[in-house]
VEXDREN-2710 file (C-alpha; in Angstrom, 1 decimal):
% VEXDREN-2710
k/r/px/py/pz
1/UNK/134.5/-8.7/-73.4
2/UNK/133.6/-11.3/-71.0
3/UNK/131.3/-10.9/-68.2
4/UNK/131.4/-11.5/-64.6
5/UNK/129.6/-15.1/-64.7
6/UNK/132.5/-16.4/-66.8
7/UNK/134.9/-18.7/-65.0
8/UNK/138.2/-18.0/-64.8
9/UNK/141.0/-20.4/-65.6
10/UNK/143.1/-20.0/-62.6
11/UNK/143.9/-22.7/-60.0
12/UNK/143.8/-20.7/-56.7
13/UNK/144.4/-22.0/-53.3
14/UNK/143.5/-20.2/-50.0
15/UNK/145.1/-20.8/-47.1
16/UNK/143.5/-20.1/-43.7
17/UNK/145.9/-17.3/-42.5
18/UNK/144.7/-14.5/-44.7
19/UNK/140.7/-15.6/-44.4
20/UNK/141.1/-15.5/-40.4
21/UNK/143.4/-12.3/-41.0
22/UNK/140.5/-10.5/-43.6
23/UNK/137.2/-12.2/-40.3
24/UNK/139.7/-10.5/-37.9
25/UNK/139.6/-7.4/-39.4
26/UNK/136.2/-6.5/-40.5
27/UNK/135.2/-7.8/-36.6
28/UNK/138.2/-5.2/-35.1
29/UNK/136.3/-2.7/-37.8
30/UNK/133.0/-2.9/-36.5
31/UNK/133.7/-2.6/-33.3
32/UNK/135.8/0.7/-33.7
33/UNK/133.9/2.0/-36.2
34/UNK/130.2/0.9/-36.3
35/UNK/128.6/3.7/-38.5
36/UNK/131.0/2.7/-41.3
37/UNK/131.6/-1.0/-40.7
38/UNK/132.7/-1.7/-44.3
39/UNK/135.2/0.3/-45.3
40/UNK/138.2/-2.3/-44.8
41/UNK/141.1/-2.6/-47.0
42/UNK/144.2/-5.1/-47.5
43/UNK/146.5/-6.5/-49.8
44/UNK/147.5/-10.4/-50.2
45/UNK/150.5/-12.2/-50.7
46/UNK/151.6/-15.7/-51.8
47/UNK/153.5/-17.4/-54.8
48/UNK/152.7/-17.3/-58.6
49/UNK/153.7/-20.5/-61.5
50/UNK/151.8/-19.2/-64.2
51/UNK/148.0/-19.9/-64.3
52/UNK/148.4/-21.2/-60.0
53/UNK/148.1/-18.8/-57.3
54/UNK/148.4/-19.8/-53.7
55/UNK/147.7/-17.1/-50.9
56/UNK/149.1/-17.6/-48.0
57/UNK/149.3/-14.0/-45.6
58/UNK/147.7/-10.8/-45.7
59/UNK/148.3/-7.1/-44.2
60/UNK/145.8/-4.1/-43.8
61/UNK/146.2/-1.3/-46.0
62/UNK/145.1/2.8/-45.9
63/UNK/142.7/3.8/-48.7
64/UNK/141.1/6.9/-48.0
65/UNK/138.3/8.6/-50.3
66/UNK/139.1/5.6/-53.4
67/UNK/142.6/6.9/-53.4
68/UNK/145.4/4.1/-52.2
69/UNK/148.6/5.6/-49.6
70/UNK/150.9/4.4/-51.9
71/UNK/153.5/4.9/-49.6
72/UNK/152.4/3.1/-46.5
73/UNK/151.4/-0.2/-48.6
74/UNK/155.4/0.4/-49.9
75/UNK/156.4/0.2/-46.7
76/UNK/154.6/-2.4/-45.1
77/UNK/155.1/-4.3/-48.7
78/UNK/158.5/-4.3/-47.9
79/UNK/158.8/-5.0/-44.2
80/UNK/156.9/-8.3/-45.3
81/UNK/159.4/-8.6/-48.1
82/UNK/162.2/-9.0/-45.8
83/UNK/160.3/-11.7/-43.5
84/UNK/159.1/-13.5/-46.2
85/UNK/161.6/-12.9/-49.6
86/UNK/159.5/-15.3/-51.4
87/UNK/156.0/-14.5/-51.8
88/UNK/155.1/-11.2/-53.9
89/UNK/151.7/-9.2/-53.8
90/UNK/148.9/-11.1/-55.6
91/UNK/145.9/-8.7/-55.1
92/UNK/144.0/-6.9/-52.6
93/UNK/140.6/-7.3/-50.1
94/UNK/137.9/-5.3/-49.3
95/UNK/134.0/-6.0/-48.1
96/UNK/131.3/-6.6/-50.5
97/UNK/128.9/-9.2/-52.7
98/UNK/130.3/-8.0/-56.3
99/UNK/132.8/-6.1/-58.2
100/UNK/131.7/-2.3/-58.3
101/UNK/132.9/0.7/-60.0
102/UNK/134.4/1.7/-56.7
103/UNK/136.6/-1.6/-56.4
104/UNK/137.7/-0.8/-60.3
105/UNK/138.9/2.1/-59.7
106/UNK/141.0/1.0/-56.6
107/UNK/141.8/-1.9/-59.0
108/UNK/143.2/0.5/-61.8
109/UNK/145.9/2.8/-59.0
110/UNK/147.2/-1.2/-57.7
111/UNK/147.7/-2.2/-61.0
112/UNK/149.3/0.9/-61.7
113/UNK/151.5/1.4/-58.9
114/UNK/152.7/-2.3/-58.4
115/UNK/153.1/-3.2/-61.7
116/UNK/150.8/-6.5/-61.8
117/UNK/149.2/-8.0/-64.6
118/UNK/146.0/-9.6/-63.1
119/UNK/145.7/-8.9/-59.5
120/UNK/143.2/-10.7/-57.5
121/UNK/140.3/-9.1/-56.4
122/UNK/138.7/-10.7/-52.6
123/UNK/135.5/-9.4/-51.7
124/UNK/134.9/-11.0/-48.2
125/UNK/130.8/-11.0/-47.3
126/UNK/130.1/-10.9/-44.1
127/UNK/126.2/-11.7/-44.6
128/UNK/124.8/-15.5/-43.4
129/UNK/124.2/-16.8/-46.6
130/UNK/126.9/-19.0/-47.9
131/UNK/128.3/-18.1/-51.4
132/UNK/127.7/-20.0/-54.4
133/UNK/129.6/-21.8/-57.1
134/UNK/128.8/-23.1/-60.7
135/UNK/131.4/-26.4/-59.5
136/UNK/129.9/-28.9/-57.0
137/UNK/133.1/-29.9/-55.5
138/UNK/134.3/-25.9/-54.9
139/UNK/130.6/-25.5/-53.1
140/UNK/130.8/-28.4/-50.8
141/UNK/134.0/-27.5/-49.9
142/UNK/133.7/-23.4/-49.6
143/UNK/130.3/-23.2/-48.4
144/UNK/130.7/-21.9/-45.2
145/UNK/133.3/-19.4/-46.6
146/UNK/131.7/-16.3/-47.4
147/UNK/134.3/-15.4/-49.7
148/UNK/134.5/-14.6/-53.4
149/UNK/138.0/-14.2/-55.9
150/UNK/137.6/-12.5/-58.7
151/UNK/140.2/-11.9/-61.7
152/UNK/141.0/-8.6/-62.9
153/UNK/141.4/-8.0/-67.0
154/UNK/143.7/-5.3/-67.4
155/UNK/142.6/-1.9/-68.9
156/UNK/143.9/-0.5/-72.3
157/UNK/146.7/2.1/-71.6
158/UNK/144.4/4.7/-72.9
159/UNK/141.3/4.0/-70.8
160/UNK/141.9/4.5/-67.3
161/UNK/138.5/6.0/-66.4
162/UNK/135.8/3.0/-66.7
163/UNK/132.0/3.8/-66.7
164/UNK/129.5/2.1/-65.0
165/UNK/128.2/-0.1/-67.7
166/UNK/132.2/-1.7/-67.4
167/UNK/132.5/-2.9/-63.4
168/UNK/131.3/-5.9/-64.2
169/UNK/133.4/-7.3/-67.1
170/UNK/136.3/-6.3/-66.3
171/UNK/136.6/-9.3/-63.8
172/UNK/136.0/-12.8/-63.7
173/UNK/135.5/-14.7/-60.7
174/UNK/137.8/-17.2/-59.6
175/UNK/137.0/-20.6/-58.2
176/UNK/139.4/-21.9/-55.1
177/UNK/140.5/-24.4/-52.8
178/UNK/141.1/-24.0/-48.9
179/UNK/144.5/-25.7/-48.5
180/UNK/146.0/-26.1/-45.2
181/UNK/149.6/-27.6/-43.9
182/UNK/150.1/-29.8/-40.7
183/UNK/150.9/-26.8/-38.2
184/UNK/147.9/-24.3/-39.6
185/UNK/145.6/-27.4/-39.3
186/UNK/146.5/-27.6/-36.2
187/UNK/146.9/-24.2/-35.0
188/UNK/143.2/-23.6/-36.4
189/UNK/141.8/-26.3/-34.3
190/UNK/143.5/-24.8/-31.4
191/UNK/141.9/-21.6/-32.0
192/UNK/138.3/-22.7/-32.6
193/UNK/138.4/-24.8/-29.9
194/UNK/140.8/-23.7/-27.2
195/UNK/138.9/-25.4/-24.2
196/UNK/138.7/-28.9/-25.6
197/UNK/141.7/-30.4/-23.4
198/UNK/142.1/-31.5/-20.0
199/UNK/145.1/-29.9/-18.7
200/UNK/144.6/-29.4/-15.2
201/UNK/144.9/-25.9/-15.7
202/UNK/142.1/-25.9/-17.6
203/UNK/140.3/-27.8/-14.5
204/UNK/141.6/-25.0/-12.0
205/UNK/140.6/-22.4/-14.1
206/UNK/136.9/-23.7/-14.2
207/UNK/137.5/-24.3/-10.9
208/UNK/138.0/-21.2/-9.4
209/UNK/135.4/-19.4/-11.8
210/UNK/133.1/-21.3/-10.1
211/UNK/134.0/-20.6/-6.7
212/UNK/133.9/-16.6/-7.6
213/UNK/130.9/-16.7/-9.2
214/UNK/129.0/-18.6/-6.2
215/UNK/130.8/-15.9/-3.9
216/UNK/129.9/-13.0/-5.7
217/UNK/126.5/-14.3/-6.1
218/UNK/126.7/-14.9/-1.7
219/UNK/128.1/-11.4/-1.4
220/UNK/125.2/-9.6/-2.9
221/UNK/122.2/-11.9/-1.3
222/UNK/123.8/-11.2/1.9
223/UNK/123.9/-7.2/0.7
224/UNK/120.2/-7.5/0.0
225/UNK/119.0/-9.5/3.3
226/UNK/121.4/-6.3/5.1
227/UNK/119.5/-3.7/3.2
228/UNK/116.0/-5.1/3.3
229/UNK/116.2/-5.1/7.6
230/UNK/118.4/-1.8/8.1
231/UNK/114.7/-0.9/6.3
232/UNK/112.8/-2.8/8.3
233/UNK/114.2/-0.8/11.7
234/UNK/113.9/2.6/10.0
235/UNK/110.5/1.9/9.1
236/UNK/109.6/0.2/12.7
237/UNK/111.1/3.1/14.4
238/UNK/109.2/5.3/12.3
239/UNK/106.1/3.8/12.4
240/UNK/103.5/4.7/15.2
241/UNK/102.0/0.8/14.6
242/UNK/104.8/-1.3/15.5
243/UNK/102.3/-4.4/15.1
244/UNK/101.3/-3.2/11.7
245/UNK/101.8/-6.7/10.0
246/UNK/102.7/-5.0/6.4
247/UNK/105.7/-3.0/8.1
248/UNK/107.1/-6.3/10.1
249/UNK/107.0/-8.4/7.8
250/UNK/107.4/-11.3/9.7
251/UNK/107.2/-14.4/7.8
252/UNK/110.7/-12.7/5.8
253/UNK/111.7/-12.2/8.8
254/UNK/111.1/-15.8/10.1
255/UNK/112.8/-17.3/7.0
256/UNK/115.6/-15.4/7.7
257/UNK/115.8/-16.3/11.2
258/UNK/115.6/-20.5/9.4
259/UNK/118.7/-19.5/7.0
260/UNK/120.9/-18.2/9.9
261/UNK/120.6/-20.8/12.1
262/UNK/121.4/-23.4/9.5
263/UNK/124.7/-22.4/9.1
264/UNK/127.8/-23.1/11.4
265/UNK/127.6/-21.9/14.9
266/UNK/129.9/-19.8/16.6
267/UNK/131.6/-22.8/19.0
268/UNK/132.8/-24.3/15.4
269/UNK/135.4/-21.6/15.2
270/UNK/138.1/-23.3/16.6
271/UNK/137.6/-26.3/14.4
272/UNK/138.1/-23.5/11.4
273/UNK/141.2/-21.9/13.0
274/UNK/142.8/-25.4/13.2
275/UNK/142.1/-26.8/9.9
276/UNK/143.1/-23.1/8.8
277/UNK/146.1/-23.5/10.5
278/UNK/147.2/-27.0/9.1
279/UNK/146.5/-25.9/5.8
280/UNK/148.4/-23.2/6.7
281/UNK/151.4/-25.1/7.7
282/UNK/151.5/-27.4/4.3
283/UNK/151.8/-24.0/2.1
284/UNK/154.8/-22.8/4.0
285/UNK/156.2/-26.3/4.4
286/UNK/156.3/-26.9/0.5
287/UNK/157.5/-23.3/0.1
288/UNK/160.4/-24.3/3.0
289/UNK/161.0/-27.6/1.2
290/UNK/161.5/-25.6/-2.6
291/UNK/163.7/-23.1/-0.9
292/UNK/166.1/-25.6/0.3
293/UNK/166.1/-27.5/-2.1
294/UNK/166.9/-24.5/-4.2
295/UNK/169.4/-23.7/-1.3
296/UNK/170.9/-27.0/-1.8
297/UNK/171.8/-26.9/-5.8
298/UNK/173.7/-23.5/-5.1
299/UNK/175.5/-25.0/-2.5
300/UNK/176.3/-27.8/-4.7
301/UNK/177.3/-25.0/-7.5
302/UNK/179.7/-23.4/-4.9
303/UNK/181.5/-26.3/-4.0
304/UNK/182.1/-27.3/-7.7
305/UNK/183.5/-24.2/-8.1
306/UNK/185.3/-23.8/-5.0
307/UNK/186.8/-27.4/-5.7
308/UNK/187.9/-26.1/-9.4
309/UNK/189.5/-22.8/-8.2
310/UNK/191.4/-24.9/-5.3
311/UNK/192.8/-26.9/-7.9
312/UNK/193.4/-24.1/-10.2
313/UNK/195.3/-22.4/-7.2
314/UNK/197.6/-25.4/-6.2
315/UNK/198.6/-25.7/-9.8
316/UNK/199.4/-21.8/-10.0
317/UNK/200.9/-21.7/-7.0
318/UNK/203.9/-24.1/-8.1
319/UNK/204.4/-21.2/-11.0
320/UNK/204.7/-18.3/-8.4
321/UNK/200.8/-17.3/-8.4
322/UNK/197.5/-17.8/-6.8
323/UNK/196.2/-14.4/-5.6
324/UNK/193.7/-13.9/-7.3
325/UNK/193.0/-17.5/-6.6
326/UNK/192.1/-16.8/-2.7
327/UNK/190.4/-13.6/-4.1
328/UNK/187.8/-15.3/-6.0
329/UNK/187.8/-18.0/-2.9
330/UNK/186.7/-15.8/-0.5
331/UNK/184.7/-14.2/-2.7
332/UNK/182.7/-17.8/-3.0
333/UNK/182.6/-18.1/0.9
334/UNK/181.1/-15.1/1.4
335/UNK/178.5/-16.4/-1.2
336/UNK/178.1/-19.4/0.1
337/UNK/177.4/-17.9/3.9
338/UNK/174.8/-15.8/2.6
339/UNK/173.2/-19.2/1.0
340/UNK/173.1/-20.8/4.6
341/UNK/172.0/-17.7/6.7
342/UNK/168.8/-17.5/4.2
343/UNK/168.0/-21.1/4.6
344/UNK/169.1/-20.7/8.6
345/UNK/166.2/-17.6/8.8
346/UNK/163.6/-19.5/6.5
347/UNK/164.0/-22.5/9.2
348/UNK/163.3/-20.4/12.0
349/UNK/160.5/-18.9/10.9
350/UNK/158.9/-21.7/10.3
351/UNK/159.4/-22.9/13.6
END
């Protein structure tokens, strides 16, 4: 039997869907459950032409106690099925630096279950250390991957309990390429770098960030200056030493007195309330100016229509008709009365 260092013969190619799916969920894991951060499961999917494998998606699975819910990986097997008809299960994931009698056994009920031949074992590490391979070319490419593929040999019919001395070569690991399309390449690179662009939204965002931060940051220097001389006059009124230099504090006091008067006096306050005011005036103004201009193009909508039902009604009328006609007229006045008293009120407000 071969062992695990042997190198298996099949061309594999990864692409980055399943690796940020399998990162995802060992992060979402140890969060949730941090005394047990490991214990993630899932299955992989792709397309098969005899000795190439190419993985392309991934979903979680439930595996409870080394025992597999057969049911629930049926299920969600299938709901993927119908999405994507054309890729079948490959193999399955799971944390960890090598195969261990653990992952064989779990290996064994897959195999069993899903009828496969060879399915791919993933073990996804989630230490520092970048993995190793016996190719130069895989290790420049992979080696910030902490990932390692491992083929399974399938078991005699009549051994389906493995010992110990067996985890080991009953795989061999698999070397493999990352291989991305156009719109994953892309997609990635949005991902990993989602603030690299400059959209003014972006700019606005940063923006106003800013400005909260430096008001929060105002709000609770103010809160501290309030505190510190509400204790000042407790502690002067308490005091029977009201010159007691420790309790006056007064070069705080006198730094203080610096920062208030640098700001703006009081007779500045009706600068503030007219710029306030103009400011005030170009918000509703544009809001005024959308609204009739919104006003406008269902006016224009009611007239096409009115126009088409006038001439509908002249042509029916020669045949006898045209009530309804004048129902469905009256019905657009009505519509278009209600268009011009809204516009009318904005107008007058405004004023």
């Amino acid at each position: 039997m071969k062992n695990s260092e042997t190198i298996s013969d099949l061309e594999i190619s990864f692409h980055p869907l399943p690796i940020l799916n399998i990162s995802d969920h060992q992060i979402r894991n140890q969060l949730q459950n941090p005394s047990n951060p490991n214990q993630i499961y899932g299955a992989l999917i792709g397309t098969q032409i005899g000795r190439k494998l190419e993985i392309v998606n991934s979903f979680e699975i439930l595996i409870q106690d080394e025992v597999v819910d057969q049911s629930f990986m049926t299920t969600r097997q299938e709901q993927f099925k119908q999405v994507f008809p054309t890729l079948d299960l490959l193999g399955w994931y799971t944390i960890g630096q090598k195969p261990t009698i653990n992952h064989l056994n779990i290996q064994i009920q897959l195999t069993s279950f899903f009828e496969l031949n060879s399915p791919l074992l993933v073990l996804y590490s989630n230490s520092s250390t970048p993995t190793t391979n016996n190719h130069k070319e895989i290790e420049d490419s992979n080696k910030d991957i902490p990932i390692e593929i491992f083929e399974f040999l399938n078991l005699d019919s009549n051994h389906q309990q493995p010992s110990s001395s067996e985890e080991q070569s009953n795989y061999l690991k698999c070397n493999y390429t990352v291989e991305t399309s156009e719109a994953e390449r892309i997609a990635v690179d949005y991902i990993a770098k989602p603030n690299l662009g400059n959209s003014k939204e972006n700019a606005l965002i940063a923006n106003l960030t800013t400005q909260r931060n430096a008001i929060k940051m105002l709000h609770l220097r103010l809160e501290s200056i309030l505190d510190y001389l509400n204790l000042i006059i407790e502690t002067t009124n308490q005091t029977s030493n009201p010159n007691d230099q420790d309790l006056n504090h007064h070069e705080i006091l006198r730094q203080i007195s610096s920062l208030l008067s640098s700001l703006p006096k009081a007779n500045d306050h009706h600068e503030f309330v007219q710029e306030y005011s103009k400011e005030n005036n170009d918000a509703l103004l544009t809001h005024y100016l959308t609204t009739q201009t919104k006003s406008i193009n269902q006016s224009n909508q009611l007239i096409d229509k009115f126009l088409y039902l006038l001439s509908r009604d002249r042509d029916s009328s020669r045949d006898g008709g045209g009530r309804d006609n004048e129902r469905d007229i009256m019905k657009m006045n009505s519509e278009f009365n209600q268009t011009k008293f809204k516009s009318s009120n904005l107008s007058s407000f405004l004023k």
